[in-house]
Structures are given as structure tokens and as C-alpha cells.
PAZAPA-4460 file (N, C-alpha, C; in steps of 0.05 Angstrom, whole numbers, plus 32768, in hexadecimal, padded with zeros to 4 digits):
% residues 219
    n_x    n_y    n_z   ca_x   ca_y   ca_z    c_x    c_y    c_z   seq   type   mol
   8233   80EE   7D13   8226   80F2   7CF9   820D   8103   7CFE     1      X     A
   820E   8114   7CEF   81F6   812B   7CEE   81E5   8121   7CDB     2      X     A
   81C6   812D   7CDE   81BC   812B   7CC5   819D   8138   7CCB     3      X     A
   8191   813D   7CB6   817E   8154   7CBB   815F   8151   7CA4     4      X     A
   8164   813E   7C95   8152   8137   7C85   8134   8130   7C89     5      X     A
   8135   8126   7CA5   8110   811F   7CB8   8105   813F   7CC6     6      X     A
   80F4   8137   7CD7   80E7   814C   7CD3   80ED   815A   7CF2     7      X     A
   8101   8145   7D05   810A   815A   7D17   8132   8152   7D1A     8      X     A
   813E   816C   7D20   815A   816A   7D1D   8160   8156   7D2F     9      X     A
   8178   8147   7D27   8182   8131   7D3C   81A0   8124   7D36    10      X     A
   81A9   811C   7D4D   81C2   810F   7D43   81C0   80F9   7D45    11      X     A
   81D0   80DF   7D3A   81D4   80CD   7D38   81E6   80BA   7D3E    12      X     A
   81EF   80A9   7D56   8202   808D   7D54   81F2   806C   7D4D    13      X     A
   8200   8067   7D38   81F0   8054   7D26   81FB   803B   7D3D    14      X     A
   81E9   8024   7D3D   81EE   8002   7D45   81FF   8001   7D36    15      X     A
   820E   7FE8   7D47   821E   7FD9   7D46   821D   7FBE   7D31    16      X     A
   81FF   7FC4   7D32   81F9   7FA6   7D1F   81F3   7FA6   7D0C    17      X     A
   81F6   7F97   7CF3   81F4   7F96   7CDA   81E8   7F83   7CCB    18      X     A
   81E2   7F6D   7CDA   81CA   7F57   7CD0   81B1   7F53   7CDB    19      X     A
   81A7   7F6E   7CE1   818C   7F68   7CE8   818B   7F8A   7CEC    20      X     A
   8173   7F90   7CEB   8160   7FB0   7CF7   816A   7FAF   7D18    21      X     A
   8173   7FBD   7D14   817D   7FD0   7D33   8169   7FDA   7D42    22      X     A
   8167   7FD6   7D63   815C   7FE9   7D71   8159   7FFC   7D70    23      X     A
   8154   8011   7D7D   815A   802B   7D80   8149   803B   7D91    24      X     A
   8164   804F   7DA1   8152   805B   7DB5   814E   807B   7DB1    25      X     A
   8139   8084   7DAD   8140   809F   7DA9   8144   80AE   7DC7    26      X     A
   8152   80C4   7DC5   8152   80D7   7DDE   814D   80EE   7DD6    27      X     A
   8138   80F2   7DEE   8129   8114   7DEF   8133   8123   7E09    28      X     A
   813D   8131   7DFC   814A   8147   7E13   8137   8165   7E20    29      X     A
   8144   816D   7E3E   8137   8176   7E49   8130   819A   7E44    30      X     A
   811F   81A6   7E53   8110   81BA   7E45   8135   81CC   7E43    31      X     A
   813C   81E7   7E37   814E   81EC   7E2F   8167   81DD   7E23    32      X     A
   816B   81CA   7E1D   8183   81BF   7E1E   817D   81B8   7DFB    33      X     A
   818F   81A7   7DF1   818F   819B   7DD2   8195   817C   7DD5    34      X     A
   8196   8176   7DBB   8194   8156   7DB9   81BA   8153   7DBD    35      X     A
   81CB   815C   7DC2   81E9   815D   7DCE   81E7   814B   7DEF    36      X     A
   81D4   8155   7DFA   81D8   8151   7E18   81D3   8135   7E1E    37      X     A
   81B7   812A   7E14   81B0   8109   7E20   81CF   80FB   7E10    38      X     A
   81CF   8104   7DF8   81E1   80F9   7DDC   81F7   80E7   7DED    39      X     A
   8206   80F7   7DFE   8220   80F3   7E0C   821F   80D5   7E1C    40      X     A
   8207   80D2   7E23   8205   80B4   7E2D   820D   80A1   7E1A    41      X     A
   820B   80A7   7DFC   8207   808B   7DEC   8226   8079   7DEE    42      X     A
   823E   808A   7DF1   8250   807A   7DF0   8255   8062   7E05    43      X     A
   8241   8062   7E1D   8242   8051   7E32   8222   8041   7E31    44      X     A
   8219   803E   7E1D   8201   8038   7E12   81FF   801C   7DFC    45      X     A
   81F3   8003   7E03   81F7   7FED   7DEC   8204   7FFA   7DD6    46      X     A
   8217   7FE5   7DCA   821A   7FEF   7DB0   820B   7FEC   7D9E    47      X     A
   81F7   7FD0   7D9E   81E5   7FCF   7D95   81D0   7FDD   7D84    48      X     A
   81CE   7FEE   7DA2   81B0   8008   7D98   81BB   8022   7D88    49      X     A
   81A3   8020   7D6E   81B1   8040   7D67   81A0   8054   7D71    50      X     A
   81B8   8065   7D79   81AE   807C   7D8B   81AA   8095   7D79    51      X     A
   8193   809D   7D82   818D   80B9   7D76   8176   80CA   7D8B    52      X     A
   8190   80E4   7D89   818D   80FB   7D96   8178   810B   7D8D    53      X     A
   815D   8116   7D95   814F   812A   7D88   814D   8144   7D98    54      X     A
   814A   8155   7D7F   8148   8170   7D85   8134   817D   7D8F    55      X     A
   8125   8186   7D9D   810A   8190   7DA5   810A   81AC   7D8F    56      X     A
   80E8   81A5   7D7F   80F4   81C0   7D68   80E7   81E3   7D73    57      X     A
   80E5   81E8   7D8F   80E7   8203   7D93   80F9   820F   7D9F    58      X     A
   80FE   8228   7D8F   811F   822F   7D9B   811A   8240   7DB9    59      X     A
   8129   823F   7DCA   8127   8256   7DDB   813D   8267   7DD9    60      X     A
   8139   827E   7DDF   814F   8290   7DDF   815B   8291   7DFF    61      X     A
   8174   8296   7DFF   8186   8299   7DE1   8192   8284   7DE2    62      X     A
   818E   826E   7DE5   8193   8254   7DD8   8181   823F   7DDF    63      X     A
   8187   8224   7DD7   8170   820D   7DE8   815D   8207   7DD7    64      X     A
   8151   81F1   7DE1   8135   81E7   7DD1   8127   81DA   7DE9    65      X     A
   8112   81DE   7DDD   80FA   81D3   7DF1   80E1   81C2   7DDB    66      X     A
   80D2   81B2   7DE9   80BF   81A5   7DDF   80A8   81AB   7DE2    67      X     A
   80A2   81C5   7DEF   8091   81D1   7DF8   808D   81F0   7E07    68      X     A
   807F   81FC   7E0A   808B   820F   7E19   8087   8212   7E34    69      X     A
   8094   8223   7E4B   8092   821A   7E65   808C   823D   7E6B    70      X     A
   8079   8242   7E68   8072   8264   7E77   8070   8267   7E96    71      X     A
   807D   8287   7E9B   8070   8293   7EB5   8068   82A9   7EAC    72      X     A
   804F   82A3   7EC4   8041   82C5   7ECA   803A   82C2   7EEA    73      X     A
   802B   82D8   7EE6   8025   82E1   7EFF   8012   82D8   7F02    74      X     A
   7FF4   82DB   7EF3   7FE3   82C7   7EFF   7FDB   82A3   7EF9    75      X     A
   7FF2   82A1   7EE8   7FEE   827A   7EDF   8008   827C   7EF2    76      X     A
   801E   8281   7EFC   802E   827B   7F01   803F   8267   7EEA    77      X     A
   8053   8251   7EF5   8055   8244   7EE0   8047   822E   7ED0    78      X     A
   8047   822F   7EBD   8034   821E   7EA8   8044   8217   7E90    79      X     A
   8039   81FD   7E85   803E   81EF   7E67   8033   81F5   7E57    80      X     A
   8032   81F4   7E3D   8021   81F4   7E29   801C   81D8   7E1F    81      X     A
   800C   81D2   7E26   8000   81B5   7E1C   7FFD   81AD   7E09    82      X     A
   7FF6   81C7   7DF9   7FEC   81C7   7DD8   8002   81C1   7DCA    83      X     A
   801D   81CD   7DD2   803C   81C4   7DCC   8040   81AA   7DCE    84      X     A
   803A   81A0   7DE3   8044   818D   7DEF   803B   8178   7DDA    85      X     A
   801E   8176   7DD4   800C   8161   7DCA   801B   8165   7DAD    86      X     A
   8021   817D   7DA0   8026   8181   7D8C   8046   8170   7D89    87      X     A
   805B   816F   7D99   806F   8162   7D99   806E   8146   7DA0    88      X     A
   805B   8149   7DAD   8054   8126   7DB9   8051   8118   7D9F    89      X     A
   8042   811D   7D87   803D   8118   7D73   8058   811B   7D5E    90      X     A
   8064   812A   7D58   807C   812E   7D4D   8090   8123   7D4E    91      X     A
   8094   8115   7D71   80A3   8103   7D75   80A1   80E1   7D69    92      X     A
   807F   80EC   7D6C   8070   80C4   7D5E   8075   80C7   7D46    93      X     A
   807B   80D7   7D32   807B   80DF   7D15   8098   80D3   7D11    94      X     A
   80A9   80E5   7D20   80CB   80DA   7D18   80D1   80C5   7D1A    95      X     A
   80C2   80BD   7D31   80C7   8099   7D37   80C7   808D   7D1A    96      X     A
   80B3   808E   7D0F   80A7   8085   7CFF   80BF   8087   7CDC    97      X     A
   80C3   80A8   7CE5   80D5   80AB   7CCB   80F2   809E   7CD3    98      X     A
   8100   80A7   7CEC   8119   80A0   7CEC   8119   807B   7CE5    99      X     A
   8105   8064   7CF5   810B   804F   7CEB   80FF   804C   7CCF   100      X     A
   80F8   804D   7CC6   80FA   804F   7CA9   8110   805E   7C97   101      X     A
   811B   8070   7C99   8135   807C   7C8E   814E   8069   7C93   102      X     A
   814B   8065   7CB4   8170   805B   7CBC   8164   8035   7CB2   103      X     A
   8156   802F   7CB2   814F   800D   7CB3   8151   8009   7CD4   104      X     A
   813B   8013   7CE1   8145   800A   7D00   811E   7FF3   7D06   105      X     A
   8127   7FEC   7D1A   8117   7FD2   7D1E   80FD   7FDC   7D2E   106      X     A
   80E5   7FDF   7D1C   80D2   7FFA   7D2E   80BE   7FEB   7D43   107      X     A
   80C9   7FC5   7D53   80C0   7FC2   7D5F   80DA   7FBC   7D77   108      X     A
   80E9   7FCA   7D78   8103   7FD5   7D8D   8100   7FEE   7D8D   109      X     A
   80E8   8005   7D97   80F3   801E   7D97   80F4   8025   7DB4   110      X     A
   810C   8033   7DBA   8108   8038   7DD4   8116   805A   7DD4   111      X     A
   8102   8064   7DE8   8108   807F   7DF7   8114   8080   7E09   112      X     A
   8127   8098   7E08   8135   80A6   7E26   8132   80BC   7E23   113      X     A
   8127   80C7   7E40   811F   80E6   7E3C   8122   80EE   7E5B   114      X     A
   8128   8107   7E57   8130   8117   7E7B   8125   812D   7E7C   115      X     A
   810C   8130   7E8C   8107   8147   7E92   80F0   814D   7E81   116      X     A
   80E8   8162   7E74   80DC   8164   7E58   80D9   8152   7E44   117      X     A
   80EB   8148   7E3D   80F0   812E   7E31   80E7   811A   7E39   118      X     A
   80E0   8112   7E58   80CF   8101   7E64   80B9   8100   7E67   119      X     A
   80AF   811D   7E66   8089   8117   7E64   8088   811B   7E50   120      X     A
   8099   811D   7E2F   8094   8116   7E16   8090   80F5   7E18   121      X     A
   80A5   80ED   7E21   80A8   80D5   7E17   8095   80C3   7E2D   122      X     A
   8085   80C2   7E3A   8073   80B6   7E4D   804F   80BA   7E38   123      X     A
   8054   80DC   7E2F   803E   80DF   7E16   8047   80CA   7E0A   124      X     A
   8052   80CD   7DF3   8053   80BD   7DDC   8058   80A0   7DDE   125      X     A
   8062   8096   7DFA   805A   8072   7DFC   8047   8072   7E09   126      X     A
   803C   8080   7E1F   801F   807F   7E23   800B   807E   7E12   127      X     A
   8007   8094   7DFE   7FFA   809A   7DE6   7FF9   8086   7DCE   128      X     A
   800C   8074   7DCC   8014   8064   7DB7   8023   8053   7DBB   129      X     A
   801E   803A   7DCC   8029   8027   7DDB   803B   8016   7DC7   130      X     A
   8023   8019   7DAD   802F   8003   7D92   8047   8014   7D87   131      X     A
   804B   8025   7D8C   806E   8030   7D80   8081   8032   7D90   132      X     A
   8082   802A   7DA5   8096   802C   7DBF   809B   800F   7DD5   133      X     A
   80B5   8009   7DD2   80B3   7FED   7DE2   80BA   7FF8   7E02   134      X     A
   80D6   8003   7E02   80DA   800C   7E1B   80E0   802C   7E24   135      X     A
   80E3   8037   7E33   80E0   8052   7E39   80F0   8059   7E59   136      X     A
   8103   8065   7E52   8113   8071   7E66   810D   8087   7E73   137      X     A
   8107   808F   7E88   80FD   80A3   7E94   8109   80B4   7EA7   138      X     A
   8114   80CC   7EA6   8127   80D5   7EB2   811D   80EA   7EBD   139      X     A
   811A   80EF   7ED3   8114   8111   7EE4   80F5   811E   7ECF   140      X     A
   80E3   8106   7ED0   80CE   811D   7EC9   80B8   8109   7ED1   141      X     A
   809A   810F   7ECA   808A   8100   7ED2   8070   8108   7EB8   142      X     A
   805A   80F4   7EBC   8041   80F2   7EB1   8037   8108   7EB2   143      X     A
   802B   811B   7E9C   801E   812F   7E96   800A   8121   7E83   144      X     A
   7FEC   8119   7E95   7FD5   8107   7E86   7FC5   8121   7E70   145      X     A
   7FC8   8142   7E75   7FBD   814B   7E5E   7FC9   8149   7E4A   146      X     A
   7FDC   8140   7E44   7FEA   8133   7E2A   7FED   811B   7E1D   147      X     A
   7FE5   8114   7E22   7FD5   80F6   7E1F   7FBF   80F1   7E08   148      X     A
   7FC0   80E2   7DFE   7FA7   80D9   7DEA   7F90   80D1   7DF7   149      X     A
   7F79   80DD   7DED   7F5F   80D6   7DFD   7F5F   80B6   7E00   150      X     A
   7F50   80AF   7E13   7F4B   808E   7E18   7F64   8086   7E17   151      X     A
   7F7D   8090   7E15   7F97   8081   7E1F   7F96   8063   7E2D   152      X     A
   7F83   8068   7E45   7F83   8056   7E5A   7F7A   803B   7E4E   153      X     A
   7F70   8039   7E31   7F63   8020   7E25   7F7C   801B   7E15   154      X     A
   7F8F   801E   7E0B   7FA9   8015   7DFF   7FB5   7FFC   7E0D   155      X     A
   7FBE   7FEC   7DFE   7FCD   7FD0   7E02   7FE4   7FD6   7E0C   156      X     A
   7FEE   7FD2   7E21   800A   7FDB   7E2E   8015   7FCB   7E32   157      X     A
   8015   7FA9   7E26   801D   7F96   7E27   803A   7F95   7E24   158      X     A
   803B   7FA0   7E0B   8057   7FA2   7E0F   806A   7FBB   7E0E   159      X     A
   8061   7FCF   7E26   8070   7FE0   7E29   8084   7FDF   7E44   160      X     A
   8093   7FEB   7E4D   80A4   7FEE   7E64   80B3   8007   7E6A   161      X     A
   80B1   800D   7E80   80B8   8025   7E93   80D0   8027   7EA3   162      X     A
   80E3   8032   7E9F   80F7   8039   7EB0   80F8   8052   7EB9   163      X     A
   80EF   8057   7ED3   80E8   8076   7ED8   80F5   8076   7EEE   164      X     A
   810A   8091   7EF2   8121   8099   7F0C   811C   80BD   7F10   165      X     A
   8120   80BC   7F30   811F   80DC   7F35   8134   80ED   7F4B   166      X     A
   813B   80FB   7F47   8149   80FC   7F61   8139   810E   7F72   167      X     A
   813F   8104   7F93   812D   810A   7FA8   812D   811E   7FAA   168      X     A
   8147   8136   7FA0   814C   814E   7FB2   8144   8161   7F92   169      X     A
   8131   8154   7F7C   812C   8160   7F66   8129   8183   7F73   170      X     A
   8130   8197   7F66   8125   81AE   7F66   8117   81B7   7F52   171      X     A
   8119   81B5   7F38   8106   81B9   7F21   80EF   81AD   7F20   172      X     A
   80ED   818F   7F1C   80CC   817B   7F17   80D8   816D   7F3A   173      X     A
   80C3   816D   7F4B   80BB   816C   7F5E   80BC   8151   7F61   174      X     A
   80C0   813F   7F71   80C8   8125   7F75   80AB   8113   7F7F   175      X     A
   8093   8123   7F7F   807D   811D   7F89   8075   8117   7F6E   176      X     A
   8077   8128   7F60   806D   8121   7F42   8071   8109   7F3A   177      X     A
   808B   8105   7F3C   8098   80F3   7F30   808D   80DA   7F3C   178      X     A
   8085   80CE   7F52   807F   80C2   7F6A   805D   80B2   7F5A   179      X     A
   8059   80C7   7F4F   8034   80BD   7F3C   8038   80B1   7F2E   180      X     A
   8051   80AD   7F1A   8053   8098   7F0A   8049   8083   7F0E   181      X     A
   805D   8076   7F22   8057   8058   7F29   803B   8054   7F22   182      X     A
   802D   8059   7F38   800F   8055   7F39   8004   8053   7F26   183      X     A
   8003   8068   7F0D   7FF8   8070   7EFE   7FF9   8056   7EE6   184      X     A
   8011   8050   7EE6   8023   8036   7ED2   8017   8021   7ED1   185      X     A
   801C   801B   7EF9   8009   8001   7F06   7FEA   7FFC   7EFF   186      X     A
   7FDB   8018   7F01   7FC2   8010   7EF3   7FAF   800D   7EDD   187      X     A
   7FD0   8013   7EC5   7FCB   8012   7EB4   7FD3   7FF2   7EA9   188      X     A
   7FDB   7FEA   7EBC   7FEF   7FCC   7EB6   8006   7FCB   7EA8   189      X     A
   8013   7FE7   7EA6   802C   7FEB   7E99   803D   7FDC   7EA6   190      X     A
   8056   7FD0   7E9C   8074   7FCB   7EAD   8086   7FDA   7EB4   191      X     A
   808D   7FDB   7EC9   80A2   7FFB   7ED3   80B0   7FF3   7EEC   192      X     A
   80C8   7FFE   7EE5   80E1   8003   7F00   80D9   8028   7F03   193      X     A
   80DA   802B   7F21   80D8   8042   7F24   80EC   8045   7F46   194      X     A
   80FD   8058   7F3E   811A   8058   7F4F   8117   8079   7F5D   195      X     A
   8129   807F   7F69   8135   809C   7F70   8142   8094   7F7C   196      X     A
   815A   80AB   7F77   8173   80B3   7F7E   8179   80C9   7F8E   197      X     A
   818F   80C5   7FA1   8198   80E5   7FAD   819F   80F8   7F9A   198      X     A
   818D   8109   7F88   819A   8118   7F74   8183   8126   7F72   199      X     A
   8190   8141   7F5C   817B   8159   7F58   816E   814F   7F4C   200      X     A
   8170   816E   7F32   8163   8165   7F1C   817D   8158   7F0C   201      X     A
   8183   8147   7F09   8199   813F   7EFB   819B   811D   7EF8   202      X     A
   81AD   8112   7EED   81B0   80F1   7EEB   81C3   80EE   7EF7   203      X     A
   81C5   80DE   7F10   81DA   80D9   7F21   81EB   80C1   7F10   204      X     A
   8200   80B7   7F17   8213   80A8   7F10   81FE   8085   7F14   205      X     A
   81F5   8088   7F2A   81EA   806E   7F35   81CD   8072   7F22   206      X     A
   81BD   807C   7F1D   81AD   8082   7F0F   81B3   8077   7EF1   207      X     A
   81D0   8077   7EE0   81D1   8078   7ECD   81D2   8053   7EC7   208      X     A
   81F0   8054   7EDD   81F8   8030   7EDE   81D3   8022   7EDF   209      X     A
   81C4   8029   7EE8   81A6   8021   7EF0   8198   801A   7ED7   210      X     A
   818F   8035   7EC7   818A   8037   7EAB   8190   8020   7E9D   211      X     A
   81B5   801D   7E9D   81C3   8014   7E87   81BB   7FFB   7E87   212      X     A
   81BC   7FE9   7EA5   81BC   7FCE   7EA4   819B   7FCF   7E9D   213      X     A
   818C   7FDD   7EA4   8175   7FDC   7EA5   816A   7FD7   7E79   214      X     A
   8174   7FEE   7E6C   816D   7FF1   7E57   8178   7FD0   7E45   215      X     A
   8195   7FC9   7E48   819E   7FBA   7E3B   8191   7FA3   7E45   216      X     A
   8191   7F9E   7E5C   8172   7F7E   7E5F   8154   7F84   7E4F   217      X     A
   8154   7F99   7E47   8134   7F97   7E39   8138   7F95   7E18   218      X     A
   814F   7FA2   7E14   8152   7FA8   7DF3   815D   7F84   7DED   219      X     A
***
């Protein structure tokens, strides 16, 4: 089911359940790619949770979306746009907001999965806003703190949780990066599994089985 009525494009597999407000996890996909790619997981995904795919709303040519933009030059070398970033970090906290209110989903079950780009979105916006996010899937990316809400570090993280995985032989986001999480989680008193895998930039098979049992004990 398609549908296009909120304020960023997304697809939709609805719960399973019908007597009560549904979980739901949204997925943010990585820089180039569309809300098609995480999507493909949902059929091996609780039936429970309704899954919804989002679109990152800048296009790249000649195809793709991004949540931000990712420049080279010659003298920044490569760089983010932050200003993007913060701007989507926020967009994403907006839809939360609209999608459970539109579908009837349960806005104290919200959970993120995001890979890549989609992971230092989704680390912003439960970092940034602990009270709209229960758990958070973290896939091949890491903590980018200039995106962050000022005084972040004073937020109630009581009840948030971290599943963050990387693979060792990453070539795109650097496995050192990834490596700061932990710490960063720990001294914030966040809760977090933090794994790696023999894998690139990619989700290994063992990585996924990991996730799955991992996500369905929290929801």
C-alpha cells in the first residue's frame, strides 16, 4: 500500500493487530538509496509491527534520495551538511508524530531502523527526543553530536534502547566511528547492544537473525 498524504513519501505494511494501537517501526534508508531497500526486511519482521518505509526528501541525480547532502571538494574534502541533517532530523520527529496519528499506531511503541544515513538520522532524533522513541536499530552508521539538540546530554533516556551493528571490513563509515557509540550511550546511561560483523558496508545474514531476535524481545 502506497500513500502520500504526510509530509514525507513512504510505504506501508500495516500490523497484524486489531484490538489495540500497533507498534511501529519506521525505516530510514541509506544516503542514495529509497524507502524500497530497508522495506524488504519487513516480510521476516513481527507481524505485529507496522512497518513503514521513509523516503529521504532530497533527490539525487540521477536517481536516489538522501537526508542530507554528502559534498566533495578539494579543500573540505568530504563533508555533510548539518544544516540538512538537523533539518531532517526534525522532519523525521514531525512524521512520527503525523504517521501515528493518521494510521492509529501506539506513539509509546515507536521504534527506528536505519542504515547508514539513516543511522545518524535516527541516533539524532532518539537522542534529540528520547520521549518519542522507545527503541532504535542501528545499522552501519554512527553518532554525529553536531546534530543533536543542544543540552541533549540532560534528556531522560530512561526509556530508550540501542541496537547498534557494524561490519569490521566497513569501507564507506569507518568501523572506528562506529566503535564511539558504545561509550558515548554508556555515559549517557543509555541501554545498548553494540555487535560487528565480518561484513562491509552492508547487513550480513548473521547481523539480521541478531536484529530480529533482538527487536521482537523489546517490542
Amino acid at each position: 500500500m502506497t500513500t502520500a498524504p504526510l509530509s514525507l513519501e513512504h510505504i506501508i505494511r500495516p500490523s497484524s493487530l486489531t484490538d489495540k494501537k500497533p507498534p511501529v517501526l519506521f525505516m530510514l534508508h541509506g544516503y542514495g538509496s529509497n524507502e524500497e531497500d530497508l522495506f524488504s526486511f519487513a516480510p521476516e519482521l513481527p507481524e505485529e509491527l507496522c512497518i513503514i518505509a521513509v523516503r529521504a526528501p532530497y533527490i539525487l541525480q540521477p536517481y536516489g534520495y538522501a537526508w542530507y547532502a554528502i559534498n566533495f571538494d578539494d579543500e573540505k574534502g568530504k563533508w555533510s551538511d548539518d544544516e540538512q541533517a538537523i533539518e531532517s532530523r526534525d522532519k523525521i520527529k514531525n512524521f512520527i508524530g503525523e504517521a501515528c496519528s493518521t494510521y492509529g499506531l501506539d506513539e509509546s511503541n515507536v521504534n527506528l531502523l536505519g542504515f547508514s544515513q539513516g543511522t545518524i538520522l535516527s541516533y539524532a532524533v532518539a537522542l534529540s527526543y528520547p520521549d518519542k522513541v522507545k527503541n532504535v536499530i542501528a545499522l552501519s552508521g554512527y553518532i554525529n553530536e553536531k546534530i543533536l539538540v543542544d543540552s541533549y546530554e540532560e534528556n531522560n533516556f530512561d526509556n530508550l534502547n540501542f541496537y547498534c551493528s557494524h561490519g569490521d571490513m566497513d569501507q564507506v563509515i569507518p568501523v572506528d566511528w562506529a566503535r564511539k557509540a558504545p561509550e558515548l550511550l554508556k555515559n549517557l546511561g543509555v541501554k545498548h547492544v553494540y555487535e560487528e560483523f565480518p561484513a562491509g558496508h552492508g547487513v550480513a545474514p548473521q547481523n539480521f537473525y541478531s536484529l530480529k531476535k533482538w527487536i521482537t524481545d523489546k517490542i
